[in-house]
C-alpha positions as CSV (number, residue, x, y, z in Angstrom):
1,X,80.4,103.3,94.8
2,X,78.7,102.4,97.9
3,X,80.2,102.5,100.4
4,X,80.4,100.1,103.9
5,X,78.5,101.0,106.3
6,X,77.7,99.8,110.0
7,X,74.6,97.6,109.7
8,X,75.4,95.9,105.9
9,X,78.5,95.2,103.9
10,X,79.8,95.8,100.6
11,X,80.2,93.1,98.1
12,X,83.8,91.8,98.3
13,X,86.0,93.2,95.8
14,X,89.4,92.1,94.1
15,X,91.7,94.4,95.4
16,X,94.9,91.8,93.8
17,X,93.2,93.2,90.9
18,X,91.8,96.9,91.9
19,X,93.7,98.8,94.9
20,X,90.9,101.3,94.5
21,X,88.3,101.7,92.4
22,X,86.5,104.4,92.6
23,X,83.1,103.5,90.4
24,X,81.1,100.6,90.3
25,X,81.9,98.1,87.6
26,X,79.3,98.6,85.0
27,X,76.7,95.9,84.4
28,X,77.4,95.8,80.8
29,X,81.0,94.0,81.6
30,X,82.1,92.4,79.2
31,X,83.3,88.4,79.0
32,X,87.0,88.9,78.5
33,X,87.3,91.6,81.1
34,X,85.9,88.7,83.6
35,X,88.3,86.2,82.3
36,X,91.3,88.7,83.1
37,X,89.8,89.3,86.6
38,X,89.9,85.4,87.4
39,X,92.9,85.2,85.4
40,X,94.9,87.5,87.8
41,X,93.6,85.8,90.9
42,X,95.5,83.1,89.1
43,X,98.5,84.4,88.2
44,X,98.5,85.9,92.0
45,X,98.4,82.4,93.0
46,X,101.1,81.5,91.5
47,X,103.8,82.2,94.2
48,X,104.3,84.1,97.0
49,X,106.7,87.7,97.2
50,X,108.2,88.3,100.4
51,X,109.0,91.6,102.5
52,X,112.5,92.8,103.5
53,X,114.0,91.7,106.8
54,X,113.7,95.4,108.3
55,X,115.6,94.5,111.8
56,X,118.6,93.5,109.8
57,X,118.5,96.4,107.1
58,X,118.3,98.7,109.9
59,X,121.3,97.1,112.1
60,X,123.3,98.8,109.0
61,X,125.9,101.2,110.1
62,X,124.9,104.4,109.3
63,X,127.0,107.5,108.1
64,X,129.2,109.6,110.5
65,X,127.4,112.7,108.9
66,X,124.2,113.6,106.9
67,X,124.8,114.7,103.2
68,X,122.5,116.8,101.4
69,X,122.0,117.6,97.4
70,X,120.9,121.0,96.3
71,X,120.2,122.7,93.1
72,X,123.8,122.2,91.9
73,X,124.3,118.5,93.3
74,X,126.2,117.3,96.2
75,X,126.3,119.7,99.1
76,X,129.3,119.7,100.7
77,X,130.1,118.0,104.1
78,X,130.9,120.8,106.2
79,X,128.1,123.1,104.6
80,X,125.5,119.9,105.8
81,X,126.7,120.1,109.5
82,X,126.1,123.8,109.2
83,X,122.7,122.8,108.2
84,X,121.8,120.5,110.4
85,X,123.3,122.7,113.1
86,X,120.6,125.4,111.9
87,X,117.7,123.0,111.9
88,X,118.3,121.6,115.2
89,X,118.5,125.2,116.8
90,X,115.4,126.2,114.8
91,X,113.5,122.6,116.1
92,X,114.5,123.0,119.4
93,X,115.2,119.5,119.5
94,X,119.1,118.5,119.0
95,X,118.6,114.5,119.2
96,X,115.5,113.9,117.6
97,X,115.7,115.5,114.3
98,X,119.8,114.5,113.7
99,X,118.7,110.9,114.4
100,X,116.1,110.8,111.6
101,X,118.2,112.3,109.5
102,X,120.8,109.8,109.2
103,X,118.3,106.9,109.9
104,X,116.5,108.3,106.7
105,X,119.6,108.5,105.1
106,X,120.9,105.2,105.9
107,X,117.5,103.6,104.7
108,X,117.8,104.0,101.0
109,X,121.5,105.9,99.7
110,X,119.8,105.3,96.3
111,X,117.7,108.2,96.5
112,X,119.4,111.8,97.9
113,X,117.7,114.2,101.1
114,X,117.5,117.4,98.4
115,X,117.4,120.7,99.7
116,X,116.0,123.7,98.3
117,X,112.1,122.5,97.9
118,X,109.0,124.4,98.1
119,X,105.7,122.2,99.1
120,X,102.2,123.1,99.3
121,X,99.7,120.6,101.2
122,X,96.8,119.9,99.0
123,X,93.9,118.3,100.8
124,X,90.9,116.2,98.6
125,X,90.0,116.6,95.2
126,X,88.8,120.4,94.3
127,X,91.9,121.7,95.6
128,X,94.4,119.0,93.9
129,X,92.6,119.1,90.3
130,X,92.7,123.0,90.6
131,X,96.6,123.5,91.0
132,X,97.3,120.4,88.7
133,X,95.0,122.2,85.8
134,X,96.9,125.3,86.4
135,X,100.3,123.9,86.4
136,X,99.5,121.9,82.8
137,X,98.5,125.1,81.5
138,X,101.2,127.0,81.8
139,X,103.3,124.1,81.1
140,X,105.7,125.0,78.2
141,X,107.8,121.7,77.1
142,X,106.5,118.8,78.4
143,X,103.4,117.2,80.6
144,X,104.6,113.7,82.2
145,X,101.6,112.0,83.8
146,X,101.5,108.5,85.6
147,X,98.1,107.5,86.8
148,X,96.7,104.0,88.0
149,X,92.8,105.2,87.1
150,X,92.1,108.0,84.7
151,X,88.4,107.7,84.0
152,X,85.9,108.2,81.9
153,X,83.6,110.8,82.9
154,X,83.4,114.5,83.6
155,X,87.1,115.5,85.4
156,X,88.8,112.4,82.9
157,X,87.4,114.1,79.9
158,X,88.3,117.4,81.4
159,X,92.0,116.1,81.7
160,X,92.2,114.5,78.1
161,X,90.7,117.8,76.7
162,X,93.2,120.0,78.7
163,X,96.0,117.3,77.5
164,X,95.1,117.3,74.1
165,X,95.1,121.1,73.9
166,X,98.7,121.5,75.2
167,X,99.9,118.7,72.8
168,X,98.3,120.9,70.1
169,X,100.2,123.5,71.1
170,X,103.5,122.1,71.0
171,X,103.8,120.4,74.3
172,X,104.6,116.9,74.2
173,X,102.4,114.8,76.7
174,X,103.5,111.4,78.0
175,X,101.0,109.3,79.4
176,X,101.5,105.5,81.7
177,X,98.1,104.5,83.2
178,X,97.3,101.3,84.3
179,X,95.7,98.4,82.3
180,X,94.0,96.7,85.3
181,X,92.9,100.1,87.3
182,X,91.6,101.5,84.2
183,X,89.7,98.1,83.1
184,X,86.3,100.5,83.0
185,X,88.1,102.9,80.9
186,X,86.9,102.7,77.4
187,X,90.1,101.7,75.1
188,X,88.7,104.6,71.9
189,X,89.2,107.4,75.4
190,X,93.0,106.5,74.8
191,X,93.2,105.6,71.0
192,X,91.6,109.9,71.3
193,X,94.3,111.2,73.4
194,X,97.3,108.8,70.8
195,X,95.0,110.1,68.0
196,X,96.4,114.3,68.9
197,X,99.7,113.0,69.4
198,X,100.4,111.8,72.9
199,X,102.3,109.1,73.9
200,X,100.5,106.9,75.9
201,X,101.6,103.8,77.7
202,X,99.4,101.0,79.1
203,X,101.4,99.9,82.4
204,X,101.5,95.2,81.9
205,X,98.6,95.2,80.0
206,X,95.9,92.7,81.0
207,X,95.6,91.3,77.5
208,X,99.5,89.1,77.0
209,X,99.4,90.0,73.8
210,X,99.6,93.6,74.1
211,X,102.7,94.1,76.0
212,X,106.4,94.3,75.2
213,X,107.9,92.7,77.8
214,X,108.5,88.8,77.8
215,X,106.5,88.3,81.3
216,X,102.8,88.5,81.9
217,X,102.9,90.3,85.4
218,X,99.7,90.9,85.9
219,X,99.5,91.0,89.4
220,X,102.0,93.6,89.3
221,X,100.5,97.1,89.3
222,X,101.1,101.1,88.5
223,X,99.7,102.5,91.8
224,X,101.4,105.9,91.2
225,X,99.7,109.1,91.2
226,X,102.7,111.8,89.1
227,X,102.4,114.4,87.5
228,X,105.4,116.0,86.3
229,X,105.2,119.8,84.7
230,X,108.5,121.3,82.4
231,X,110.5,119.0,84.8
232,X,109.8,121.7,87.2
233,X,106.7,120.6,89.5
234,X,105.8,117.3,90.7
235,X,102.2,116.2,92.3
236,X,102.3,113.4,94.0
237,X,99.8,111.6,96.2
238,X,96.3,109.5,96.4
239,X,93.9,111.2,94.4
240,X,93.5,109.8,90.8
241,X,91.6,111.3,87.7
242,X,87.7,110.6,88.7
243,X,84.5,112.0,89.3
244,X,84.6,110.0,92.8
245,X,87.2,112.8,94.0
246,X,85.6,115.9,93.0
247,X,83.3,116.4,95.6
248,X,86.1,116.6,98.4
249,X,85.4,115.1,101.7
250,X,83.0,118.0,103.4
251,X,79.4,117.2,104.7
252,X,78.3,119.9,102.4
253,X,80.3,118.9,99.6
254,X,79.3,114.9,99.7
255,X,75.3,116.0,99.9
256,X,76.1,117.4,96.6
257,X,76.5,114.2,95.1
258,X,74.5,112.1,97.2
259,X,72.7,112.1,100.3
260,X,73.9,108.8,100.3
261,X,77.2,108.8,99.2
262,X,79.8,110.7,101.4
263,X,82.7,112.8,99.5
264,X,86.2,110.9,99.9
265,X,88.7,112.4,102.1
266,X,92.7,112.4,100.2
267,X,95.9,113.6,100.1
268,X,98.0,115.1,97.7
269,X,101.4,117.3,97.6
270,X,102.7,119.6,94.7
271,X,106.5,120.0,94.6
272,X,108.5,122.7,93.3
273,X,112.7,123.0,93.3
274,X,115.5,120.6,92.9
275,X,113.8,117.2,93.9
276,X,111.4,117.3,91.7
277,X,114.4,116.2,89.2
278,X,114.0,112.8,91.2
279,X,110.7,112.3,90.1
280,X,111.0,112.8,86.8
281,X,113.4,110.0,87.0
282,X,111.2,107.7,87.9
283,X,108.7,108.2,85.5
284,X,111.1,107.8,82.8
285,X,112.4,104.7,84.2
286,X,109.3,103.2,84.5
287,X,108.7,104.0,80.6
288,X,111.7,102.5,80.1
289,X,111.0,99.5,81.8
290,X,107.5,99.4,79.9
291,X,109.2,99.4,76.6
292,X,107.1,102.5,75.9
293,X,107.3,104.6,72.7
294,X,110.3,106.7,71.6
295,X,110.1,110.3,73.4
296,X,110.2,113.3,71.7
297,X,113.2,115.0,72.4
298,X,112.2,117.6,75.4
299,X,114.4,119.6,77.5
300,X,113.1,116.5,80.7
301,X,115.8,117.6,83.3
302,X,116.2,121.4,83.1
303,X,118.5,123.5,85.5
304,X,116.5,123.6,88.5
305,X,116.9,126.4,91.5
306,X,116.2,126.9,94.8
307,X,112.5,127.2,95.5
308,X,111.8,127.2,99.4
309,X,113.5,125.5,102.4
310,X,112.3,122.3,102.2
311,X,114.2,118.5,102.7
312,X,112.3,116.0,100.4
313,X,113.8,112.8,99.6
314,X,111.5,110.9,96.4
315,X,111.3,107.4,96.8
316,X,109.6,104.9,94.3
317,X,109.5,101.5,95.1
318,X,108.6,98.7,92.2
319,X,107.5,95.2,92.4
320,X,110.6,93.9,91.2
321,X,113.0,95.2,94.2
322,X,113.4,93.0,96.9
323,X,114.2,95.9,99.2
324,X,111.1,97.6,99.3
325,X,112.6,100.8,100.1
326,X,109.2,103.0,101.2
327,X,108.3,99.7,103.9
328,X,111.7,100.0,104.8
329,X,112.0,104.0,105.4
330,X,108.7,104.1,107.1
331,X,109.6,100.9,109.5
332,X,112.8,102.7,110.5
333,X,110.8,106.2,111.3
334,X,108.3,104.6,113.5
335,X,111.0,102.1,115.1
336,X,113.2,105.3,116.1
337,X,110.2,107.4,117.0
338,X,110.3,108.7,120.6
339,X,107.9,111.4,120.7
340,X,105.1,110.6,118.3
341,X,103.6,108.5,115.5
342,X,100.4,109.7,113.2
343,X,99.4,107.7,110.9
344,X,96.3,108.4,108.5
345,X,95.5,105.6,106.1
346,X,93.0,103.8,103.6
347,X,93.9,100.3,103.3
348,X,95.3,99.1,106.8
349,X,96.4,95.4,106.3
350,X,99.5,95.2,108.1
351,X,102.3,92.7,108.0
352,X,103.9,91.2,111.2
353,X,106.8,93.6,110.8
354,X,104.9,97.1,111.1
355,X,102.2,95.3,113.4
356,X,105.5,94.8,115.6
357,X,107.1,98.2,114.9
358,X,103.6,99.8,116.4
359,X,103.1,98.1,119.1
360,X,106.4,98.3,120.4
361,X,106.9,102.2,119.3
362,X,103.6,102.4,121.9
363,X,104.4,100.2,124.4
364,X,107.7,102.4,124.7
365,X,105.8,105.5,125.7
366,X,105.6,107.1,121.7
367,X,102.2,108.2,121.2
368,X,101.0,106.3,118.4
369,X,98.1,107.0,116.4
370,X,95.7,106.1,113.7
371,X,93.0,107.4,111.7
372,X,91.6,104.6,109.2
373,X,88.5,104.6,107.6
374,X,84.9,103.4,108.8
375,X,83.7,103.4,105.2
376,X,85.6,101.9,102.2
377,X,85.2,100.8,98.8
378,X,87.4,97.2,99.9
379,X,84.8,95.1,102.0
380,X,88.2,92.6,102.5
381,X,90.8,94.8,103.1
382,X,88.6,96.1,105.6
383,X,87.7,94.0,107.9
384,X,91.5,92.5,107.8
385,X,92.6,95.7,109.1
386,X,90.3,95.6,112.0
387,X,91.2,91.9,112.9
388,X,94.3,93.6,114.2
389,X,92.7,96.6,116.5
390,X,92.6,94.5,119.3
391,X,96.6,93.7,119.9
392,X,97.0,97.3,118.7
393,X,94.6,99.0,121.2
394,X,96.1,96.1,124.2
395,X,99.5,97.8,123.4
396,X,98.2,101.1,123.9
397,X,97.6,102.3,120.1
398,X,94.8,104.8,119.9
399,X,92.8,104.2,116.8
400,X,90.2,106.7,115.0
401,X,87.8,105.3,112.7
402,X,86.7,108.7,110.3
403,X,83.2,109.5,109.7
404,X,81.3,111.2,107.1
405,X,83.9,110.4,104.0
406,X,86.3,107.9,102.3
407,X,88.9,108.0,103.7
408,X,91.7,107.7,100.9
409,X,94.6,109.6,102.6
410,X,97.9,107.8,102.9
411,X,100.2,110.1,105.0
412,X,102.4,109.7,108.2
413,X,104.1,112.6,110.7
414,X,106.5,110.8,113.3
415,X,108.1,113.3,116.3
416,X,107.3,116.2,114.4
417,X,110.4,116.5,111.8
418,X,109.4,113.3,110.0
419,X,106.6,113.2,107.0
420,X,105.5,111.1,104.3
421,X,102.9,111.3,101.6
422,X,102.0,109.2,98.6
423,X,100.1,106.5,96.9
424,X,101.2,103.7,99.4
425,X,99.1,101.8,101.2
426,X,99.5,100.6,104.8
427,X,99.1,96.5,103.2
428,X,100.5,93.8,101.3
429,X,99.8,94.6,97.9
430,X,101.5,98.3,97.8
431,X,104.9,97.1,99.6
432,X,105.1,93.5,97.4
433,X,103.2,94.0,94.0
434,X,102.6,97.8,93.1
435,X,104.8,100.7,91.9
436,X,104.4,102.9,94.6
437,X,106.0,106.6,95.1
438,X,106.3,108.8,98.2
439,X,108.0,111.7,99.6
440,X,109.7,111.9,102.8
441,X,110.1,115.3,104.1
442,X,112.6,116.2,107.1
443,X,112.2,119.4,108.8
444,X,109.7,121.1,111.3
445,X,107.9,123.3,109.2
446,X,105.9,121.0,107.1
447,X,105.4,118.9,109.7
448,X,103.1,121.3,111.6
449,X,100.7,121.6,108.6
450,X,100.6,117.6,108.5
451,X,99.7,117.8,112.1
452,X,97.1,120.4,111.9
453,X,95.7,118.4,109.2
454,X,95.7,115.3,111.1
455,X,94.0,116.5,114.2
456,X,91.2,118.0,111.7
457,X,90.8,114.4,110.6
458,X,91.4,113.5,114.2
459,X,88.0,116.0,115.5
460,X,85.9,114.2,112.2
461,X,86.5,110.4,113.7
462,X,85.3,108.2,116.1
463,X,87.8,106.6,118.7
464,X,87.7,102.9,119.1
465,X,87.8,101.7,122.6
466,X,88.9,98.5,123.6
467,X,86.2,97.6,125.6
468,X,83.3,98.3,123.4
469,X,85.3,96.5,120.6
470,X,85.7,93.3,122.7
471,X,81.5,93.3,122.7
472,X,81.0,93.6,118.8
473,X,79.2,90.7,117.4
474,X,80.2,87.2,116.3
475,X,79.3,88.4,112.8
476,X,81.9,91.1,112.6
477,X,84.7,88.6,114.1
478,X,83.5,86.0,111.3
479,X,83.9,88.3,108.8
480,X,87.8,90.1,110.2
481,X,89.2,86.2,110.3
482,X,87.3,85.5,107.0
483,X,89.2,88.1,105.7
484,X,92.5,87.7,107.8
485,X,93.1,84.4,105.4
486,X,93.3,86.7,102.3
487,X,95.4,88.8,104.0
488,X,98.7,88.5,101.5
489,X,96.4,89.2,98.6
490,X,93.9,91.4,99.0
C-alpha cells in the first residue's frame, strides 16, 4: 500500500473497520463487502464505549509484598522478598524497580507476574516468520494461532501449507482470524485449511448470519497477533501473516520490493516457560466466547519448567471489559515513571488520560520519548496523532518521526525495569473495541535490548522541533483538526 508521504496524502481509510491493512483493497471489490464497510461505520455509530477512570483505579491500595508464580504455581511470600531482594541488588536501583512491581501488580490481580521465562526480541518480519516456521515444525500436539489478517499471497500460502502439513501429521491446528481484517482474504483460502482438518474460527463475522453469538458486534475486533506451539511457546506482537512484512524495515531490504515502497518496521516476541500457560488461556477463552468448534482433545496446558529468568505478566484485554486492563497497566508505568519513558508506536491517537499521564511524567523531569511514524497506511489516524505534538513538545516531550519504513512497532521501556510489547495501539480503537494482548516484562535485562532497539529506531528518525512545527502550513492544521473530530473512531 502506499504509503503517506510529505508533499500528498493517502486516501482516508476506515480504520473502525481496518486497524491495519496491509494491501490495497482490490478493485474488483465486491458490493456486499461495501455494504459491510458502511454497515460498521453504522453500527460504530451506534453508541459510544468509554475508558476506565485511571486516577481512581490507581488510588487502589496496593499489596504489602509482591507475589510471584513459577512453574509449580504460587511462589511463596518469603521466597518473593528474596527475589526482589536479588533484583534490586542486581538493578542497582532499590526504589525504582520494587515500586513497579507492586504498581504492576496492583494493576490487574487477574493476571500473575510469572517467573521462570525465556524471551527472545524478534525485530520485523524475516526474523519473526523464521522462528515462528521453526517452532510449528517441530510442534508435536497442537498449533494454536490467532491472527487479525492472514492473507492471501506468498507468506499466507506458505503458513496454510506449513499448517496443513502438521495437521496431516497428527497435529491438531486451531485457527481464530478476523472476519473484518481478513475482508480481502478469499473465503475457499479457509474452506482449504477446514478442508485438511483444522478448526478454524472467524472472529464476529461481518455477515450476521454467520455467527453464533446473539449480538452483531461488528465494530468489535480480534487485533491479536498468538501463536501458541505444544502449549510451550508463545509469539506475540504486531506483525501479521502478509507479504507487506516480509521485506523487514532495511533500506536494502524495502528497494527489494519497491523503490517506492519502504519495508515496515515491527515488533514481535517469542516466549518460552511457565507464562506461556497464560496465553494459551486466552486463546481458548476467546474460542470459547466465539462459540467455536469442539477441540480435539490435546494435551493444551502441559507441565511447564523453568526456561530463563525472566518476569512476564500476559495481559489480554477484550472489548467487553470495562476495565481495560493493558490502558490501565501502561497509564500506571508512565504515571510512576521517574527516570524514563520510550515509547515507539504506529497509531498514536491518544485520549485525554495518557495525553495527561505524558505531559505530566515530562513536565516532572522523566525523559519522555516518542518515535511514531512519518509514513502510515491510516491517513486519519495520522494526522490526529499529530494534532497533539504541539502540547506534547510545550511540555517537554521529545518526539521522533521514523524515516525510511512503516513503522508498525507497538512497544514501551519505562525507567529501565519496565517493558511492554504487543498488538496494542497507542488509540481509541485498541483500548475500547479490539482484543488486544500484551506482555509486560519486569526486570533489567530485557530492558536493555528494548533500549538498544529503541535508540536504533531513535538514529533512523527525524526529531520534531517545536518551532519548525509551529510554521507548517494551514493545510496540514486543516487536515490534524479534520481528523481530530474522528478521533473516538478511527
Amino acid at each position: 500500500m502506499a504509503p503517506y508521504r510529505k508533499g500528498f496524502a493517502m486516501a482516508p481509510r476506515s480504520r473502525a473497520l481496518m486497524t491495519e491493512s496491509p494491501l490495497p483493497l482490490r478493485r474488483a471489490a465486491s458490493a456486499w463487502r461495501r455494504v459491510a464497510v458502511a454497515a460498521c461505520w453504522l453500527l460504530a455509530a451506534a453508541g459510544c464505549a468509554s475508558l476506565p477512570d485511571a486516577a481512581r483505579e490507581m488510588q487502589t491500595p496496593h499489596p504489602q509484598a509482591v507475589q510471584f508464580e513459577g512453574a509449580r504455581g504460587p511462589v511463596s511470600a518469603g521466597t518473593s522478598a528474596a527475589i526482589v531482594e536479588g533484583l534490586e541488588r542486581a538493578s542497582g536501583d532499590s526504589d525504582i524497580l520494587q515500586k513497579h512491581l507492586a504498581f504492576e501488580q496492583a494493576i490487574n490481580l487477574g493476571s500473575p507476574l510469572v517467573l521462570g521465562n525465556r524471551l527472545v526480541l524478534l525485530q520485523d518480519g524475516p526474523a519473526t516468520y523464521r522462528a515462528m516456521f521453526a517452532a510449528m515444525r517441530a510442534a508435536e500436539d497442537h498449533i494454536n494461532l490467532e491472527t487479525y489478517i492472514f492473507e492471501d499471497d506468498d507468506i499466507g500460502r506458505q503458513f496454510a501449507d506449513l499448517l496443513l502439513e502438521r495437521q496431516a501429521a497428527g497435529v491438531q491446528v486451531n485457527l481464530i482470524y478476523d472476519s473484518v481484517g481478513c475482508l480481502n482474504t478469499p473465503k475457499e483460502f479457509f474452506e482449504r485449511l477446514r478442508a485438511g482438518g483444522i478448526r478454524v474460527l472467524e472472529f464476529n463475522p461481518v455477515n450476521p448470519l454467520a455467527g453464533k453469538k446473539k449480538e452483531w458486534l461488528l465494530n468489535n475486533r480480534d487485533h491479536r497477533k498468538l501463536l501458541v506451539v505444544d502449549g510451550r511457546v508463545a509469539f506475540i506482537g504486531g506483525i501479521n501473516i502478509s507479504d507487506t512484512y516480509s521485506s523487514g524495515s532495511s533500506m536494502r531490504s524495502a528497494r527489494k520490493k519497491s523503490a517506492q515502497t519502504p519495508g515496515w518496521r515491527d515488533t514481535h516476541l517469542q516466549i518460552e516457560g511457565p507464562v506461556v500457560a497464560e496465553f494459551q488461556k486466552l486463546f481458548l477463552d476467546t474460542w470459547s466466547k466465539q462459540k467455536g468448534p469442539a477441540l480435539a482433545k490435546k494435551n493444551y496446558f502441559p507441565p511447564l519448567d523453568k526456561q530463563g529468568d525472566e518476569i512476564v505478566r500476559a495481559i489480554g484485554s477484550t472489548a467487553d471489559d470495562p476495565d481495560s486492563p493493558i490502558y490501565l497497566t501502561l497509564l500506571s508505568a508512565i504515571e510512576h515513571a521517574e527516570l524514563q519513558v520510550h515509547i515507539t508506536n504506529a497509531y498514536f491517537a491518544p485520549d485525554p488520560q495518557l495525553l495527561k499521564a505524558l505531559t505530566d511524567a515530562a513536565q516532572r523531569g522523566v525523559e519522555v520519548k516518542l518515535i511514531l511514524p512519518s509514513h502510515t497506511d491510516s491517513w486519519a489516524v495520522f494526522h490526529a496523532g499529530r494534532s497533539h505534538y504541539s502540547k506534547l513538545l510545550r511540555a517537554g516531550v521529545k518526539i521522533h518521526e521514523r524515516r525510511g519504513a512503516v513503522m508498525h512497532s507497538k512497544t514501551a521501556s519505562i525507567d529501565g525495569v519496565w517493558s511492554t510489547i504487543g498488538s496494542t495501539n497507542l488509540d481509541w480503537r485498541s483500548f475500547l473495541h479490539n482484543d488486544e494482548v500484551n506482555a509486560v516484562i519486569l526486570g533489567r535485562d530485557f530492558s536493555r535490548q528494548m533500549d538498544a532497539m529503541f535508540a536504533r529506531d531513535l538514529a533512523e528518525s527525524d526529531v520534531i522541533d517545536l518551532e519548525r512545527w509551529e510554521r507548517r502550513s494551514p493545510l496540514l492544521r486543516l487536515k490534524e483538526g479534520a481528523a481530530r473530530l474522528a478521533e473516538y473512531w478511527l
